[in-house]
C-alpha positions as CSV (number, residue, x, y, z in Angstrom):
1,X,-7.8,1.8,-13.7
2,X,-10.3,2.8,-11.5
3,X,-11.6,6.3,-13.7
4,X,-11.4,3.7,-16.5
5,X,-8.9,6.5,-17.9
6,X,-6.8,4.8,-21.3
7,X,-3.3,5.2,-21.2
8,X,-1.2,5.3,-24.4
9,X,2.4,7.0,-23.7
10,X,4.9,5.8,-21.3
11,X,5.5,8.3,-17.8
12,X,8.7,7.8,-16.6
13,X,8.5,4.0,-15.1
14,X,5.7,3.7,-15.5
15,X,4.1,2.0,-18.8
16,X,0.4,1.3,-20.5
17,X,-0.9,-2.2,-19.7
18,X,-4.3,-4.4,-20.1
19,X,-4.9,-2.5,-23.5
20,X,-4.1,0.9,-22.2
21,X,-6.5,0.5,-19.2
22,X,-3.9,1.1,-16.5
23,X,-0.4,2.5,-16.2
24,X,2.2,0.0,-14.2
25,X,5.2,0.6,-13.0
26,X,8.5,-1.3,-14.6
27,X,10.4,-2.5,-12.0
28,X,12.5,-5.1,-11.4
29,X,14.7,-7.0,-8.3
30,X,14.1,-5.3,-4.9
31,X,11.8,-2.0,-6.0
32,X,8.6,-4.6,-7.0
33,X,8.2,-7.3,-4.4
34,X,4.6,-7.8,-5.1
35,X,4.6,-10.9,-6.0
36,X,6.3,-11.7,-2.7
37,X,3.7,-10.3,-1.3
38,X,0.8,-12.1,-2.9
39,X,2.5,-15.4,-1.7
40,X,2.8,-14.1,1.8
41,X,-1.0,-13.9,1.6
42,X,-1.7,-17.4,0.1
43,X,1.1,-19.0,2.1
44,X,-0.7,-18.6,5.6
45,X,-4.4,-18.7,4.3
46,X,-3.4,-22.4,2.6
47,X,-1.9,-23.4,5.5
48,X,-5.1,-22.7,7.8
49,X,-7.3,-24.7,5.3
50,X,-5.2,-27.3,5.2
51,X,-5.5,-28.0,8.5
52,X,-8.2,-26.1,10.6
53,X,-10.8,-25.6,7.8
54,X,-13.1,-28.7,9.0
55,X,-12.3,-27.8,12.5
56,X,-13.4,-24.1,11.9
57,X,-15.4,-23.7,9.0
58,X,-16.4,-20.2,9.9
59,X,-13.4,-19.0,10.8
60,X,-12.3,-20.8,7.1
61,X,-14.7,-18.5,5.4
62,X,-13.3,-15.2,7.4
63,X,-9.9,-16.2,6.1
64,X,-10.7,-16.9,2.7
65,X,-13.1,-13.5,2.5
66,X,-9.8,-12.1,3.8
67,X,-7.4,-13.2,1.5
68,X,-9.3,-12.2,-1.0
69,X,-9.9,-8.6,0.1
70,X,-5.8,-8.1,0.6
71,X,-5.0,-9.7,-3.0
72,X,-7.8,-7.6,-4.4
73,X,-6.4,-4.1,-2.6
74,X,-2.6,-5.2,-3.6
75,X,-3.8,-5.3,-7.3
76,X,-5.6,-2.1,-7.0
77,X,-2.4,-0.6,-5.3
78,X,-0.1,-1.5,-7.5
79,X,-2.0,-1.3,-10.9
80,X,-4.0,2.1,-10.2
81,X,-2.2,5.0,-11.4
82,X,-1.0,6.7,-8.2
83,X,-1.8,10.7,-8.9
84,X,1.1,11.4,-11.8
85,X,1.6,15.5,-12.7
86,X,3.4,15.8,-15.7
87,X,6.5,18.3,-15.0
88,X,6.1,21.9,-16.3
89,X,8.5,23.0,-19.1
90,X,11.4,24.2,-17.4
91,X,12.2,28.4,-17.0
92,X,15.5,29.6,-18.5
93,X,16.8,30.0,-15.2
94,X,16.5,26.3,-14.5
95,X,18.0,25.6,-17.6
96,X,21.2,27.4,-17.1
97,X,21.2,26.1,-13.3
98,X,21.4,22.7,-15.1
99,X,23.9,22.9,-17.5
100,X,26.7,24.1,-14.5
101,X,25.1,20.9,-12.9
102,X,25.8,17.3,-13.5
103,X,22.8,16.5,-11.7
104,X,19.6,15.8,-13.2
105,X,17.2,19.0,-13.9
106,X,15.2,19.2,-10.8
107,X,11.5,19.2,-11.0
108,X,9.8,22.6,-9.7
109,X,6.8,23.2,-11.4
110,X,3.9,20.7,-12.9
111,X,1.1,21.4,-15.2
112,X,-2.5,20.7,-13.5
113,X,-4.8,21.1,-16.6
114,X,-2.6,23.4,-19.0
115,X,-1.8,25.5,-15.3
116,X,1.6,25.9,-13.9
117,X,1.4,25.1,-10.0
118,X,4.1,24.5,-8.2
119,X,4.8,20.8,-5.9
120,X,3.7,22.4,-2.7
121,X,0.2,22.9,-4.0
122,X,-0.6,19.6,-4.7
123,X,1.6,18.0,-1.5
124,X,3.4,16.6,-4.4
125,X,6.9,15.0,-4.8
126,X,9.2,13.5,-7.1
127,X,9.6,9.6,-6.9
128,X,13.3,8.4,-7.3
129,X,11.9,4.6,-8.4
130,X,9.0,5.2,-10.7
131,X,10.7,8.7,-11.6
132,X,7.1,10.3,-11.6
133,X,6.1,13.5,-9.4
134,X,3.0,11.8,-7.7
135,X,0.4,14.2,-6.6
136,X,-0.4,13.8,-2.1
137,X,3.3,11.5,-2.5
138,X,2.7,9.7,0.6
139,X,6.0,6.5,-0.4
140,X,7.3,4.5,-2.2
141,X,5.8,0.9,-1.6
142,X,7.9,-2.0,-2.7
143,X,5.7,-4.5,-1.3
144,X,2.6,-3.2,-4.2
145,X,5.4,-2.0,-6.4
146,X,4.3,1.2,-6.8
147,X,4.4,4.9,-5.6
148,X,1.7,5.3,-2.9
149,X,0.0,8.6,-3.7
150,X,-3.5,10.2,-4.2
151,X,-5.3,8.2,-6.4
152,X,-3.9,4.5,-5.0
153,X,-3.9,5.6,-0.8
154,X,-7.3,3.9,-0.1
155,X,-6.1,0.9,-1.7
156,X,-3.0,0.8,0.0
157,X,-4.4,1.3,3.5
158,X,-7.1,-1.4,2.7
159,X,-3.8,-3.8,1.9
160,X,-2.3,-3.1,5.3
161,X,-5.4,-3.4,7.1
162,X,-6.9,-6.6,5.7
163,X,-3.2,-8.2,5.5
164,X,-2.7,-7.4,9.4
165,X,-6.2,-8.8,10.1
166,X,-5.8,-11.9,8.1
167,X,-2.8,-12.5,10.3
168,X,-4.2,-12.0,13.6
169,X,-7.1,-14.4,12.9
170,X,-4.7,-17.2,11.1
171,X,-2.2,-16.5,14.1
172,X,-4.8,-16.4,17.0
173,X,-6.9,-19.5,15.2
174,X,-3.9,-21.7,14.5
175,X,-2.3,-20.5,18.4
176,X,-5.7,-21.7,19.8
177,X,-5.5,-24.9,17.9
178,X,-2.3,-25.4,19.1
179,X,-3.2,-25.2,23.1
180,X,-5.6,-27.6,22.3
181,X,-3.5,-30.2,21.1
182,X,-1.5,-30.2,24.3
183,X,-1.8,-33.9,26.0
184,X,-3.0,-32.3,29.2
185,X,-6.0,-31.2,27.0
186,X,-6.4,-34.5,24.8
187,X,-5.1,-36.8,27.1
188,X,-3.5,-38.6,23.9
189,X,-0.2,-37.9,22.2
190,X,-0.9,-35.1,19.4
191,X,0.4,-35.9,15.9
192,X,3.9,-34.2,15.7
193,X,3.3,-33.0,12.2
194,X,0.2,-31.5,13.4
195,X,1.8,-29.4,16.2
196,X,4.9,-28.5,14.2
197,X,2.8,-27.2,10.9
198,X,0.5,-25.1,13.8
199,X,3.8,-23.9,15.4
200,X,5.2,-23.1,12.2
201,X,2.2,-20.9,11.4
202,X,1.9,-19.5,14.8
203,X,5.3,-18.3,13.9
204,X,4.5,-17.2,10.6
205,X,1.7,-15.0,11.2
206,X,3.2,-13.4,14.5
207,X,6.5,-12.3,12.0
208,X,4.3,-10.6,9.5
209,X,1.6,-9.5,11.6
210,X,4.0,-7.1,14.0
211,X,4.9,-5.3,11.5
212,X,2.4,-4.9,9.1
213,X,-0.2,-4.4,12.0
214,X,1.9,-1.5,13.5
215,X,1.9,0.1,9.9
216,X,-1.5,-0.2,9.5
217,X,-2.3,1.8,13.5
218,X,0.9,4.4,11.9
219,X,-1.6,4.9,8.4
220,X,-4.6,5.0,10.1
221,X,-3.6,7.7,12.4
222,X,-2.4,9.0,9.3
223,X,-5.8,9.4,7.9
224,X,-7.2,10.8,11.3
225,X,-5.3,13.9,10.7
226,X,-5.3,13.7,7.0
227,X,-1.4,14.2,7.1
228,X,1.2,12.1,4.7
229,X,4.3,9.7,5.1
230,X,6.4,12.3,3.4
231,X,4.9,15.2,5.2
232,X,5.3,13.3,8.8
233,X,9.0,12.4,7.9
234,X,9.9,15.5,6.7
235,X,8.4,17.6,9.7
236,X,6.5,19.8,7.3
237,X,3.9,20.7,9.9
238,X,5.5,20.6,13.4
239,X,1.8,20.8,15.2
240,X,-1.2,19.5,13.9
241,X,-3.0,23.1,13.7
242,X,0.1,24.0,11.0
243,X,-1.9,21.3,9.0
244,X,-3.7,22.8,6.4
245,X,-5.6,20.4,5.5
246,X,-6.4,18.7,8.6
247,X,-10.5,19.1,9.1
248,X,-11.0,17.2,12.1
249,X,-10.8,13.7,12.6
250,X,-14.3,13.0,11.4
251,X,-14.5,14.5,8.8
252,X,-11.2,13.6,7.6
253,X,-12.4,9.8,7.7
254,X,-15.3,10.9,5.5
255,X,-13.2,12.1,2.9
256,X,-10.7,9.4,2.9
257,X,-13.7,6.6,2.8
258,X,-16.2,8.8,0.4
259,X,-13.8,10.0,-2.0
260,X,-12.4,7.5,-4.1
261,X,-10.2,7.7,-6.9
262,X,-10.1,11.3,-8.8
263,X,-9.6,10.8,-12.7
264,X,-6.4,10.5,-13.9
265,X,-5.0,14.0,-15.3
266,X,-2.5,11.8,-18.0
C-alpha cells in the first residue's frame, strides 16, 4: 500500500494481504477479471516482439516500457486500498427502521477520525461488491477488481491511459507492417502466417483499443472538472458551476497529478 499503512482486520471484502501491507478485495468469477486483464496486456505486447521487434526495435522498447507501466498501474489499482470509511454506529431510529425491514441496515453516517460525517461530505458511497463505503466512490472496476475511489483513482486512470496507448502503438505498428507486406509493395508473395498473425493483431488491438481509449478521453474529462463516475451518472451536479469542487481545469490537473495517495484512515 502506497502510505505503507498495516492492515490487520478484514473490511467487508476486503482482506489483509503481503503481511498486512495492503488490503485486497476477495472476489471471485465475474467481479475480479484482473487477471484477464493482465493477459490482455501481455497477449498483444508478445505478439509485437514476436514478430516486429527486429524490424522496430524502438518501437519494441515503447511497447515493452508500455506494458510495463499498465501491469504496474493494474497492481496499484487493484491492491491499493481504495479510500474505506468505516460506517458510524447506527442511531436508534435506524435501528427500529431496520427491524420493520428485511433489507440490510443502510449505511448513513461514517466515522472520519472518531467524527460522525455523513456520505455526502466525503462524495462517498456504498459499494454492493467489496461491501465497503469508499470515500470520492468513483466505480466499481472488475477489470482491477476493485472499487475505484480516492486513494486508487490515479492508478486507475494511469491503467486506462497506458492500456489505450499500448494499443494504438501495437495496432498502428502491426497495421503499418501489414501494408508493407502487400505484393504490390514487396513484389514477392508475403508469408501467409506472417500476414494472418499481423491481421490477427490488427484486429486485436483495434477491439480493445475502442473501448478502453474512449474510457480513458470519458476519465480524463473527468479529471478536468474534478467530477466522479457516480456523481456524472447520478446527475448530482446538473451544470458544472453546481460542482463544488470543481477549481478550474488547471488546477484541477494539479491536484489530481500532485496529490497522490492520502493515508489510509483503517
Amino acid at each position: 500500500d502506497a502510505s505503507g499503512a498495516r492492515y490487520s482486520q478484514r473490511r467487508g471484502r476486503h482482506m489483509p494481504r503481503c503481511g498486512g501491507r495492503c488490503l485486497v478485495a476477495n472476489l471471485k468469477g465475474d467481479d475480479d477479471a484482473s487477471g484477464a486483464s493482465a493477459a490482455l496486456i501481455v497477449m498483444p505486447t508478445t505478439g509485437f516482439l514476436c514478430l516486429l521487434a527486429t524490424k522496430h526495435p524502438f518501437v519494441a522498447v515503447l511497447v515493452c516500457a508500455l506494458a510495463a507501466t499498465s501491469l504496474t498501474f493494474l497492481a496499484r489499482a487493484k491492491c491499493t486500498e481504495p479510500g474505506i470509511l468505516p460506517p458510524a454506529p447506527p442511531d436508534d431510529a435506524d435501528i427500529e427502521a431496520a427491524a420493520m425491514s428485511p433489507r440490510r441496515m443502510r449505511v448513513t453516517h461514517v466515522l472520519v477520525r472518531g467524527e460522525k460525517r455523513g456520505l455526502a461530505d466525503h462524495r462517498a458511497k456504498v459499494c454492493r461488491q467489496t461491501e465497503n463505503c469508499v470515500e470520492a466512490f468513483d466505480h466499481y472496476c472488475p477489470w482491477v477488481g476493485n472499487a475505484v475511489g480516492r486513494r486508487n483513482y490515479r492508478f486507475f486512470v494511469g491503467f486506462v491511459v497506458s492500456t489505450a496507448a499500448l494499443a494504438l502503438v501495437v495496432g498502428a505498428t502491426s497495421a503499418a507492417a501489414l501494408l508493407k507486406s502487400h505484393p504490390i509493395r514487396t513484389r514477392r508473395p508475403p508469408n501467409p502466417s506472417t500476414v494472418v498473425a499481423l491481421a490477427c493483431l490488427v484486429l486485436y488491438t483495434a477491439v480493445v483499443f475502442l473501448p478502453v481509449g474512449s474510457l480513458a478521453v470519458y476519465h480524463l474529462g473527468l479529471v478536468a472538472v474534478n467530477q466522479t463516475t457516480n456523481e456524472d451518472v447520478r446527475g448530482v451536479y446538473p451544470t458544472r458551476a453546481d460542482n463544488p469542487h470543481d477549481r478550474g481545469c488547471r488546477r484541477n490537473w494539479l491536484a489530481f497529478l500532485q496529490s497522490g495517495s492520502p493515508p489510509s484512515i483503517v
